[in-house]
Steps between C-alpha positions, in 0.01 A plus 500: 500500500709192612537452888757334644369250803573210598095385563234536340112410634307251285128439579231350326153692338182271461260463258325189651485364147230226454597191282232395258470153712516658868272635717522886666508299842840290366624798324532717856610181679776520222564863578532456885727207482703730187520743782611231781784380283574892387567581875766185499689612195515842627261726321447831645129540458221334328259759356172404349373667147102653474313381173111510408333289320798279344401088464905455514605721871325441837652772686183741479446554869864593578445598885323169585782270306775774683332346818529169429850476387636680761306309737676115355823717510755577809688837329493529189404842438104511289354764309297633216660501160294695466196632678299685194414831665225639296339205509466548942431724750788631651360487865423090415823433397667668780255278773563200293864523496503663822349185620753296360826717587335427848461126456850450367749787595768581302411297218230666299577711181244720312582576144240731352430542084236687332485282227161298496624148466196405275344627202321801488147351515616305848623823607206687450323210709734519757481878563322719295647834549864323496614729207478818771720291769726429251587903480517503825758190607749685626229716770358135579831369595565755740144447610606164580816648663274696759277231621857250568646828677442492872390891510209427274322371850366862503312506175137451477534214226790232665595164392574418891651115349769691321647770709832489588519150348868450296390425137731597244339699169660406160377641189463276179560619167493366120576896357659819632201642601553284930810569478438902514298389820704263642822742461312802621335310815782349580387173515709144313401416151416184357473463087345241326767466220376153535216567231556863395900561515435771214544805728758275775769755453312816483335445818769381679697879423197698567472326827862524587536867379145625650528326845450650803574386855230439721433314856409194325817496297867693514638384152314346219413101465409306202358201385497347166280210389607207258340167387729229559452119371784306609586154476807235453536551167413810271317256253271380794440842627386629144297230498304584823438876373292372261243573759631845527501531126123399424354746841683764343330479118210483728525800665566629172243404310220544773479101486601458895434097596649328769868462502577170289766222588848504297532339156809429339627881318381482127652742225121674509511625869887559458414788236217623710757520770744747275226662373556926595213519721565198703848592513386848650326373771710222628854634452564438817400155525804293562454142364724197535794310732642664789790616319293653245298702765754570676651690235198669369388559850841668608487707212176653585647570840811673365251726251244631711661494818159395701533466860287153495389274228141338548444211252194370375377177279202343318650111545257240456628227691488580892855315579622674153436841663691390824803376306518803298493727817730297688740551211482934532519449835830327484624688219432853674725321810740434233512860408541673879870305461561640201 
């Protein structure tokens, strides 16, 4: 499945994490000027995550945030990583990113998922009948598809905001079931092998071997997602994803608290960190000094073949988080030489 290119995009997905000492107000502020430096260091898009109900991640009301990074940005692309489609109205999304691709051409990305981002309880507040929309993702995408399209200005129900406005569809996935739609639409496909990397491979063939040109896309495009703590040293780097390390037993004990700072690694959260199930879920997250991501990140590239990596991170400290993506960033430079 290895390509051979000399380039490949890097770009950054979200979460808004809140530290257990900062406000939501500081932690966007955070996020904007992430996205600031992002555009200087290269990064091909910035796309912003949707979660419910979660003390620890602020990016809940993905348009709005969408809006204001794009806004405190010149041209970085901005999008929704992703936009939880059960969870909306297709017509709403379209006028809300409609509204957007209008605001800032050529730079706004919708990713759509039909996972709910929340527990089920949230979920159930959010939209009650979610379950049936859930069936029907891959009609509410094309829904979507009709109200950007500039012939839907004869139909009796019109999202006027939207059509003929450029804004690119990706579909999100964390099994094979999006990548069935994805390859059969047409459309690029984004997995989140950055928590769930179980079915990584899997997806990635049906999606090659089921796709079908469209007029959105002639050949298929992928994007694979990663954590990534980097720092000077790998000591100092496993140090920081102590954070990482604690959110994670969190999430999988159903004990979520806002993310903590960095202690020094003990032997206790070591084991917890080989333990099988966190192992699972954060294969992919690439932990350490630049030459030790570079490595493990290079690999990844050479075994999936993705078209793009998009790299996320739960790191406490603010100028922490910039360091480490100023590191990818020059290490992916580093790798279009080699």
């Amino acid at each position: 499945m290895s390509q051979n290119k000399k380039y490949t995009p890097y770009s950054i997905l979200e979460l808004a994490s809140v530290g257990v000492d900062s406000s939501i107000h500081q932690t966007f502020e955070n996020s904007l000027d992430l996205a600031q430096k992002a555009e200087e260091m290269g990064y091909q898009r910035f796309w912003l995550a949707e979660h419910h109900n979660m003390l620890s991640i602020a990016s809940s009301a993905t348009s709005v945030l969408i809006g204001y990074i794009a806004g405190g940005t010149k041209k970085i692309r901005v999008g929704s990583g992703g936009i939880m489609l059960p969870n909306h109205s297709p017509l709403i999304v379209s006028e809300q990113f409609g509204t957007l691709g209008s605001l800032y051409p050529n730079r706004i990305d919708l990713g759509l998922g039909r996972a709910p981002g929340t527990d089920q309880v949230t979920a159930h507040a959010i939209r009650s009948d979610r379950m049936q929309a859930v069936y029907k993702f891959p009609e509410e995408i094309s829904q979507i598809q009709q109200y950007f399209s500039a012939e839907n200005k004869r139909a009796q129900v019109r999202a006027t905001v939207a059509e003929g406005v450029d804004v690119p569809i990706y579909v999100l996935g964390s099994s094979t079931n999006s990548a069935h739609v994805a390859a059969e639409k047409g459309l690029p496909y984004a997995f989140a092998s950055h928590f769930a990397p179980t079915q990584l491979f899997e997806a990635l063939n049906i999606y090659y071997n089921k796709f079908q040109p469209s007029k959105y896309l002639e050949k298929p495009y992928t994007i694979g997602c990663i954590n990534v703590i980097a720092a000077d040293t790998d000591e100092e780097a496993e140090d920081i994803s102590t954070t990482l390390i604690r959110m994670m037993y969190g999430v999988m004990t159903n004990n979520m608290d806002y993310m903590q700072p960095p202690i020094k690694m003990t032997e206790e959260l070591r084991e917890l960190a080989a333990n099988p199930a966190f192992q699972r879920m954060l294969k992919y997250a690439f932990i350490g000094s630049k030459e030790t991501v570079r490595e493990q990140t290079s690999k990844f590239l050479k075994e999936t073949g993705v078209n793009e990596v998009m790299v996320a991170s739960h790191i406490y400290n603010h100028e922490d988080r910039l360091k480490s993506y100023r590191i990818f960033s020059e290490i992916m430079k580093d790798l279009k030489h080699k």
